[in-house]
C-alpha positions, 0 to 999 in steps of 0.5 A: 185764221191768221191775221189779215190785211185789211181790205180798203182802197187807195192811192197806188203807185202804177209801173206800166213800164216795168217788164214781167219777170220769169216765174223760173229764176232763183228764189221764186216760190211758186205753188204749183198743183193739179187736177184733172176734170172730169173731161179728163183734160187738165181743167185745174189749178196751176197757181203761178204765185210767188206767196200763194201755197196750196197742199193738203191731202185733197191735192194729189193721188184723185180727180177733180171737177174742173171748179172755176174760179169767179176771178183767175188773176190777182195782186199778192203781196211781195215784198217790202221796199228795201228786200224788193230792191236788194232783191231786184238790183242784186244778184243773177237776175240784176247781172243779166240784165246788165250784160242785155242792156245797161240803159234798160237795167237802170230804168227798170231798177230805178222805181225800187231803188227809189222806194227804198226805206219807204213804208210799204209794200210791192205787189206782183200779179199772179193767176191760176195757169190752169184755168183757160182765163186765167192767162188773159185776166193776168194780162189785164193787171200792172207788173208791180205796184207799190202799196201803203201799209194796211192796204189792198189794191182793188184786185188785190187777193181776198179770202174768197179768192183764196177759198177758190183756189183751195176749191179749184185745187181739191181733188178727190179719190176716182172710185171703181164701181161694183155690180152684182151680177157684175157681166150681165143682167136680167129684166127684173133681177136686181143689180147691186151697186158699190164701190171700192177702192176710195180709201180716205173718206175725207180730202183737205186742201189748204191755201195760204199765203204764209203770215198773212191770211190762210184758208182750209176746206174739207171735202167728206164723202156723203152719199152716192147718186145713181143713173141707170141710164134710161127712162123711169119706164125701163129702170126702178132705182133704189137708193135708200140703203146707199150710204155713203159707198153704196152696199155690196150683194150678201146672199140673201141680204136686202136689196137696199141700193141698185138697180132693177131694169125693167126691160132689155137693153137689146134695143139701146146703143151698143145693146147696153144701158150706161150706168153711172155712178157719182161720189158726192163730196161735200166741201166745207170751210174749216173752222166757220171761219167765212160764209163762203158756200161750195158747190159738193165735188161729184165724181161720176164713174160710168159702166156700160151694163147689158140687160136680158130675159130670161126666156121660159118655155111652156110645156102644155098639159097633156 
């Protein structure tokens, strides 16, 4: 783990009067990274940050859960006093000010030009745009504070918060669920269940904010949970011999992980019974390096499975 600041409150500069910048100028480095939750609406991490970078291989090409952060919005450090004030009084961004407003120019420059040559550093806000709080907890906080060297603003961005945003940030693969026999099932014949297509069995995410402190956290593929779809009445579930994908039918192979229906699903919705099939993802912190605990990712995949019987005739003795 990188070094980190160190975490103690004190007395802060506030600048309720300085406005918002757009996250769109030159030289803004916003990290921006996706999932999909499991609405399949984009419940995700969007990180409107200028230091925060979120990748990793957890980031992209699967499915996420919709994790919410505790707290969407934080303060993250930005830049020294003389860079902030090249930066803010040089440049597009001071140009364009100037032809708006010459009088609003100079009072929004003035607190960096006059910070310049002190020891310290500017913080910004930042929040996760992808999380429905987020924009209104960002809301809540200054546009700019000035901080001593050695200290965190209360609100200020911890590890935890950082851990969060790798969690809210990890996706995983979406998986295809294997049945056999895979059309159609009958009362008392066994339904193998597995999955195909989830390629890596192990997602990373890292968060960081580069020089300051970082975080990884690494999701691995445990075991499968199965739901038949019904009561214990009309279904047998067994899982013992899952592991972690499930096991595919062998001829004459042992029947270790599937279903057995125990009655016709000729009375249920749609004349079917809705399996489905969740992915547990385990998700640790590399290294031990905190105490933070995640909930697993579980990815669920659903199959709509229909149930007959077999119907025998009788012929009497004669």
């Amino acid at each position: 783990m990188k070094a980190l600041i160190s975490f103690v409150t004190a007395g802060l500069l506030l600048l309720p009067s300085l406005s918002a910048q757009d996250p769109g100028r030159e030289g803004d480095t916003s990290a921006r990274g996706s999932q999909t939750g499991k609405s399949g609406k984009n419940l995700f991490a969007e990180i409107e940050s200028k230091r925060v970078k979120v990748y990793g291989s957890g980031t992209k090409g699967g499915k996420g859960d919709g994790f919410r952060m505790k707290r969407p919005c934080w303060y993250e450090p930005f830049l020294n006093a003389d860079d902030a004030a090249d930066f803010f009084t040089k440049g597009r961004d001071s140009a364009n000010r100037h032809r708006i407003n010459e009088e609003s120019r100079r009072e929004f420059e003035q607190p960096f030009v006059d910070r310049r040559g002190q020891e310290g550093t500017w913080w910004t806000p930042a929040y996760n745009r992808g999380d429905p709080a987020g924009a209104a907890c960002w809301a809540t906080l200054q546009q700019f504070l000035f901080v001593p060297p050695g200290v965190t603003p209360p609100s200020g961005i911890t590890l935890e918060q950082l851990a969060e945003i790798a969690r809210a940030s990890m996706t995983v693969p979406e998986q295809t669920v294997k049945l056999n026999p895979d059309a159609r099932s009958f009362v008392n014949l066994p339904t193998h269940v597995w999955l195909e297509g989830i390629g890596e069995t192990s997602r990373s995410v890292t968060a960081e904010i580069p020089g300051v402190m970082s975080v990884t956290l690494v999701a691995t593929l445990q075991d499968i949970k199965i739901d038949p779809g019904t009561t214990k009445e009309r279904a047998e579930v067994t899982e013992s011999g899952c592991g972690t994908a499930g096991k595919p039918y062998v001829r004459g192979g042992e029947f270790a992980c599937g279903v057995r229906y125990l009655r016709s699903s000729i009375d249920q919705p749609r004349e079917t019974y809705p399996l489905t099939v969740t992915a547990v993802w385990p998700v640790e912190v590399q290294g031990n390096v905190v105490p933070f605990q995640f909930a697993p990712v579980e990815l669920g995949v659903t199959r709509d499975v229909p149930v007959g019987e077999i119907q025998s005739n009788v012929k009497p003795p004669n």
